[in-house]
C-alpha positions in Angstrom: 62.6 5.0 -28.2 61.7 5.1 -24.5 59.8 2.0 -23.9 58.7 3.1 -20.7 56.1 6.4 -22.6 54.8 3.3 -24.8 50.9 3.3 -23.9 49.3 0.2 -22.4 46.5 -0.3 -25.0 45.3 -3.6 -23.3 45.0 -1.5 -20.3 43.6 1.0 -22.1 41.0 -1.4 -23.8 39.9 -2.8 -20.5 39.4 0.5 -19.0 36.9 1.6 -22.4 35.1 -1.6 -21.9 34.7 -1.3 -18.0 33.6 2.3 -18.5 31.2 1.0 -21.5 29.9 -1.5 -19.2 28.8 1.2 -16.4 27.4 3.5 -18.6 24.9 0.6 -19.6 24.5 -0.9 -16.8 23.6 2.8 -15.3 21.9 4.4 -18.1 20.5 1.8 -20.6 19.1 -1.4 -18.6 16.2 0.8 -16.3 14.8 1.9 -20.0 14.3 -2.0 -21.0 10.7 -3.8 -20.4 11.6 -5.9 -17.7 11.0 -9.0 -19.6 14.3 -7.7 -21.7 15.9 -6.8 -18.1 15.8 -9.8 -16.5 17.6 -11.8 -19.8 20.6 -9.6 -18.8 20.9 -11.5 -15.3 22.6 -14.4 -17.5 25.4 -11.7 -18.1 27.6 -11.8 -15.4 27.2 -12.3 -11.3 27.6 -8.4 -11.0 25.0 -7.7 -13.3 22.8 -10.4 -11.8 23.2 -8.5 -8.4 22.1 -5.3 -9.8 19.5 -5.9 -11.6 17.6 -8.4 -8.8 18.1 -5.2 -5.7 15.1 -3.7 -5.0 16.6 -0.1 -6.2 17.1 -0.9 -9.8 13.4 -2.3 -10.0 12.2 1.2 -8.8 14.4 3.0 -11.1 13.2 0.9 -13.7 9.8 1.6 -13.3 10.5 5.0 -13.1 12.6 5.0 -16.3 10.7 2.6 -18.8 6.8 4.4 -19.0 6.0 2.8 -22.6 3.1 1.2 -23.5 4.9 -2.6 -24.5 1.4 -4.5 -24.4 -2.7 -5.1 -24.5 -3.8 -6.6 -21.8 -7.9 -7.7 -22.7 -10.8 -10.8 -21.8 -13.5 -11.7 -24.5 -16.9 -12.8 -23.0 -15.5 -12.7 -19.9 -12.8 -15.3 -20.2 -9.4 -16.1 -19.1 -7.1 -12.2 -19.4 -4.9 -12.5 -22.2 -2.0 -10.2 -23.1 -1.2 -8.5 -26.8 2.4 -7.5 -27.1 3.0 -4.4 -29.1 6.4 -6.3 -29.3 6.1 -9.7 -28.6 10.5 -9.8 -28.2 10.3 -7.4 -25.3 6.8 -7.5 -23.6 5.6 -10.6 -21.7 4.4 -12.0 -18.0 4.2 -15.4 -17.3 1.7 -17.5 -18.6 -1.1 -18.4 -17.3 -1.8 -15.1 -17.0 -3.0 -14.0 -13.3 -3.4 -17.5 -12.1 -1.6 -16.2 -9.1 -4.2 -14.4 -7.9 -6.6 -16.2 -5.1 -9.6 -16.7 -7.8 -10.6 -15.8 -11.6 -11.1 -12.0 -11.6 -11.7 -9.2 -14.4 -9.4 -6.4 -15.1 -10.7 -2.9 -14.5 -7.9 -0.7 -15.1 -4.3 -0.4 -16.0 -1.5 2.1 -14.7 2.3 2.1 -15.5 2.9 -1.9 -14.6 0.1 -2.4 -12.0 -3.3 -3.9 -12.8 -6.7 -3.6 -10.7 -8.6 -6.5 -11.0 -11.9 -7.4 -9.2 -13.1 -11.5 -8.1 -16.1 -12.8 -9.5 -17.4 -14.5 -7.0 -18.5 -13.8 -3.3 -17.7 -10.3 -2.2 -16.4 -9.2 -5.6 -13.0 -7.9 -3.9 -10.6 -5.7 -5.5 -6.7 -6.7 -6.0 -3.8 -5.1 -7.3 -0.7 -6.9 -8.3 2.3 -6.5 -10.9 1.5 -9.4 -13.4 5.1 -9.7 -14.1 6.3 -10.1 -10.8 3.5 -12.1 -9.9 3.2 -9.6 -6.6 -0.3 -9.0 -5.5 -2.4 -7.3 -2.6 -5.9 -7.7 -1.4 -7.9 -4.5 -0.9 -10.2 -3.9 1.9 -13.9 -3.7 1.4 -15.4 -0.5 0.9 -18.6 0.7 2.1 -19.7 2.1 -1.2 -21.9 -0.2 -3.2 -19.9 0.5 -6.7 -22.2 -2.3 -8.6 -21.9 -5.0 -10.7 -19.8 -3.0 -13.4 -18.1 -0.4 -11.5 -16.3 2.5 -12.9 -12.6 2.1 -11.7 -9.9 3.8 -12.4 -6.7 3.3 -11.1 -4.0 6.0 -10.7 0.1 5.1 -10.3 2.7 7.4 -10.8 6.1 6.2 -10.3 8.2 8.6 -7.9 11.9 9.4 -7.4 11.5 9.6 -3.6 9.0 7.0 -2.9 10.3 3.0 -3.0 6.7 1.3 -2.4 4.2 1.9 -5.1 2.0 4.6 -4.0 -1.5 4.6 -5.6 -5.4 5.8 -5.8 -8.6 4.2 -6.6 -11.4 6.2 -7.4 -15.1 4.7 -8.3 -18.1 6.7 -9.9 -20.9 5.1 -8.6 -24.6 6.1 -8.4 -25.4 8.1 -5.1 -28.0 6.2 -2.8 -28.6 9.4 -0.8 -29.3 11.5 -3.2 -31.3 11.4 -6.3 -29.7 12.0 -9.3 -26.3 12.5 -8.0 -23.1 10.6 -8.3 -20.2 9.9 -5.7 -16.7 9.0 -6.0 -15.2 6.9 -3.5 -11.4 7.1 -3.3 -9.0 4.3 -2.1 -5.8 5.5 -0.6 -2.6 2.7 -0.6 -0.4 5.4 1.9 -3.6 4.7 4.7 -4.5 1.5 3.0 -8.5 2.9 3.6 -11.3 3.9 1.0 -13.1 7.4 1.5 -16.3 8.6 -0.1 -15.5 12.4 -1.5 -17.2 15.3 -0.1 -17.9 16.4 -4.1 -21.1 15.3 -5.7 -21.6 15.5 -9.2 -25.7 16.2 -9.9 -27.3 15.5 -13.0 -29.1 12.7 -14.2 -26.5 10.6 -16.7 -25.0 7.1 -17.2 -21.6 6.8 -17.1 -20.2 4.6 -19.5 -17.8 2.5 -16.6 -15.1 1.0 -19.2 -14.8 4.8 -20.2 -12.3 5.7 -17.5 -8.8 7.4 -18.0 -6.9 9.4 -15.7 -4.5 12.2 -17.2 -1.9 14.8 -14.8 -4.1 13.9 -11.5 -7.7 14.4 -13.2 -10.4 10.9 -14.3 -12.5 11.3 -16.8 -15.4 9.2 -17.4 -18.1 9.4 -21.0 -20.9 9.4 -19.6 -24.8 9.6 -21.6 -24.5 13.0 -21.9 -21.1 14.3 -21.9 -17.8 13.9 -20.3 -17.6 13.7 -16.6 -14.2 14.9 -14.9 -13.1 14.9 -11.1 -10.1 16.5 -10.0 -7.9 14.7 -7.8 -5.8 17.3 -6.3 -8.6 19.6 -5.7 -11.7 17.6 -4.9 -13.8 19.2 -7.5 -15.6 17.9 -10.7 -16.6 19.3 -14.0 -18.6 18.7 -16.9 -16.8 19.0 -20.9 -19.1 18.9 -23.5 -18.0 16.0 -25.8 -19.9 16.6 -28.8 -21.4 13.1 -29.2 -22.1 10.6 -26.8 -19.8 7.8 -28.5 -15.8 7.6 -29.0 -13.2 6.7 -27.2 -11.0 8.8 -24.2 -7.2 8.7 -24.8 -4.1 10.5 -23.8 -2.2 12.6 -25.8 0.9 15.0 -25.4 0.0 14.7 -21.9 -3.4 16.0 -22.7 -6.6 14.3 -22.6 -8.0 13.1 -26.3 -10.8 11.8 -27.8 -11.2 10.1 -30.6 -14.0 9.5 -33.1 -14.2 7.1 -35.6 -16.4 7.7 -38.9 -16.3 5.1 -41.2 -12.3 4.2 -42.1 -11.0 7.8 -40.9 -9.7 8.4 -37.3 -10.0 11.7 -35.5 -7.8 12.9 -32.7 -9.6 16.1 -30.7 -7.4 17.4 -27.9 -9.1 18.8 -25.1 -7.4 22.5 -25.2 -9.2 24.6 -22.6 -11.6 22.6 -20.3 -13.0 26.4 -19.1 -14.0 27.7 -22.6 -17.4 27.7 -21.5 -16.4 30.1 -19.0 -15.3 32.5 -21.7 -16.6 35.6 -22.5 -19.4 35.7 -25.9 -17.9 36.1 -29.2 -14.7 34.4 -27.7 -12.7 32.4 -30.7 -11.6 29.6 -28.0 -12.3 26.4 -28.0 -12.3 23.9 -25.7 -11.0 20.9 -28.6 -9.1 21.1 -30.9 -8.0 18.6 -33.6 -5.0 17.1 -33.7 -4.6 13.7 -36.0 -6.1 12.5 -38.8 -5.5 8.9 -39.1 -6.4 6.6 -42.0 -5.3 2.6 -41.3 -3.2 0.7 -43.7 -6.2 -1.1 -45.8 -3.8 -4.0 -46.4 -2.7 -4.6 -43.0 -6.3 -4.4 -41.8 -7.6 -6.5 -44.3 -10.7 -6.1 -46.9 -14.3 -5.0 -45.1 -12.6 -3.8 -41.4 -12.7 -0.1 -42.6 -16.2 0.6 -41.8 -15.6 -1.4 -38.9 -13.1 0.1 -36.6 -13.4 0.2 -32.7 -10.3 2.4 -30.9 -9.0 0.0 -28.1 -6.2 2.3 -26.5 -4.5 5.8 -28.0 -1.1 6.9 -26.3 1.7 9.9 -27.7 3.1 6.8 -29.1 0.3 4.3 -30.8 -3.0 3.9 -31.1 -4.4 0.0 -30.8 -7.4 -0.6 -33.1 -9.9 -3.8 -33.7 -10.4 -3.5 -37.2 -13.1 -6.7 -37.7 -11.0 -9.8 -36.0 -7.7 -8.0 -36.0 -6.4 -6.1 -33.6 -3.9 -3.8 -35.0 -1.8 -0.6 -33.9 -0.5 2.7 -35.4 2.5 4.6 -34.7 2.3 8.3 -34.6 5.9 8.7 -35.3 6.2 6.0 -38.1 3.0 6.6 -39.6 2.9 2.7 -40.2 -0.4 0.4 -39.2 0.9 -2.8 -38.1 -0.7 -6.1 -37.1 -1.0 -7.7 -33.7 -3.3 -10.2 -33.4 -6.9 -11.9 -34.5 -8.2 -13.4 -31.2 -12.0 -14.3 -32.5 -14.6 -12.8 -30.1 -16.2 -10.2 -28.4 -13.2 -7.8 -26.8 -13.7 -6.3 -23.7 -12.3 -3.2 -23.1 -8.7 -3.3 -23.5 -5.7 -1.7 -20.7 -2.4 -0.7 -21.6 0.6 -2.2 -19.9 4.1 -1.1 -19.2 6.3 -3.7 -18.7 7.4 -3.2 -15.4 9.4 -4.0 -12.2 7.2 -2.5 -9.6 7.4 -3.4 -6.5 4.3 -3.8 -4.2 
């Protein structure tokens, strides 16, 4: 036998495990929560290198979009945060203390909070709560009020390396009777502007209502849903059906859900314009989607009649069921239990576990 055709399997072996190492290293670690990234630093000095450059923490936050935790306050208090999983979710604790004074969250968007001081002139402040990275927003000219209607709107990009967000506030016109404005901070000129679109009507809008889905916000309001179009400048009334429920996302479309006694329903808005449609027209502008009925044992005796919807993605839907916070997953169909923090929730934001850099 010629020795020399003999394959080098140890060279061979190394060569699998180098490649093995690449392909995770490329195409595994940017889908991890960044709490589960940053572990991986132990690994090796290569590794470490990688994963601290500012590139990988954009490709991460472009990569890993799911919902890993709750982020809530009761009466007020100290923001706490309920992992979905508490092995891969997590930001240091205490939680916020970084920022200059005690604030409140108002909204949530794909690893980046917006969060408003309590005292003085009530700024607003937007920071990654894992990296512990914040900025200061300037003052606007707008009086938004004591509970203002913020929703915050961050979509990660491929070509842009700094975070690259909106503001916008529905806040009672004091021009016009009747009428509400929407003033619009922009982080590219670091400025807020009042829109030229007015939306008349007299209606409350319910502030801790607010969601933003493909470039539109939606707000419940007293009398229906309220909608304002980013990309275009222009708003719309949908007609909700009912004052009360919650607004969710779902398949990428706008959802709401409705609670009546221990059954959930999912309605999908399906075409916002059906009230455009000609008489005798057979479309509608919702449509349902999900029936959901909670796990009695996991949500424990006397919480069916007593279900308030906290958050509802493609993925899960986070309910307080009495004292006990729990979620469902669409896929699984299985109610699971996530925490029993004893009080009065505020409204609850979803967090993605994020490197985002500020």
């Amino acid at each position: 036998m010629d020795r020399g055709k003999i394959p080098n399997l140890a060279a061979r072996s190394n060569r699998i495990y180098l490649d093995l190492e690449d392909i995770i290293k490329e195409n595994a670690l940017p889908f991890l929560p960044a709490k589960s990234v940053v572990k991986f630093q132990a690994v090796c000095r290569d590794w470490r290198l990688q994963i601290s450059a500012p590139l990988f923490a954009h490709k991460q936050s472009l990569s890993c979009k799911s919902t890993s935790g709750i982020f809530s306050q009761i009466n007020r208090g100290s923001p706490f945060l309920i992992p979905i999983d508490a092995n891969s979710c997590g930001v240091p604790d205490p939680i916020l203390n970084f920022l200059p004074e005690p604030v409140d969250i108002k909204s949530s968007s794909n690893g980046l909070l917006c969060c408003r001081g309590r005292e003085g002139d009530k700024v607003y402040y937007i920071c990654n709560p894992f990296t512990k990275q914040w900025k200061e927003l300037p003052k606007s000219n707008a009086n938004h009020g004591s509970d203002p209607a913020i929703v915050l709107l961050f979509e990660p990009s491929l070509l842009n390396f700094v975070a690259e967000y909106k503001i916008i506030c529905a806040f009672p016109s004091t021009d016009f009777d009747k009428a509400t404005e929407f003033d619009i901070y922009y982080s590219r000129e670091g400025c807020w502007k009042i829109a030229e679109e007015m939306c008349f009507g007299s209606r409350t809008i319910f502030p801790k209502s607010g969601i933003h889905v493909n470039g539109v916000v939606y707000w419940m309001t007293s009398k229906n849903i309220l909608a304002f179009d980013l990309t275009k400048g222009r708003t719309q009334l949908l007609e909700s059906y009912g004052t009360r429920g919650f607004l969710g996302t779902f398949s990428g479309k706008l959802c709401k859900v409705d609670v009546s006694g221990d059954i959930i329903s999912l309605n999908i808005l399906a075409n916002a314009h059906s009230n455009t449609m000609q008489i005798g027209s057979q479309i509608k502008m919702w449509s349902e989607k999900e029936i959901v009925v909670l796990d009695s044992e996991i949500v424990g005796d006397g919480a069916a009649r007593n279900h308030t919807v906290l958050h509802v993605d493609s993925d899960i839907m986070v309910v307080l069921c009495g004292r006990r916070t729990c979620s469902y997953d669409f896929k699984s169909r299985l109610t699971k239990f996530l925490s029993s923090k004893v009080g009065i929730l505020d409204r609850c934001f979803p967090y993605v576990n994020s490197l985002v850099s500020l």
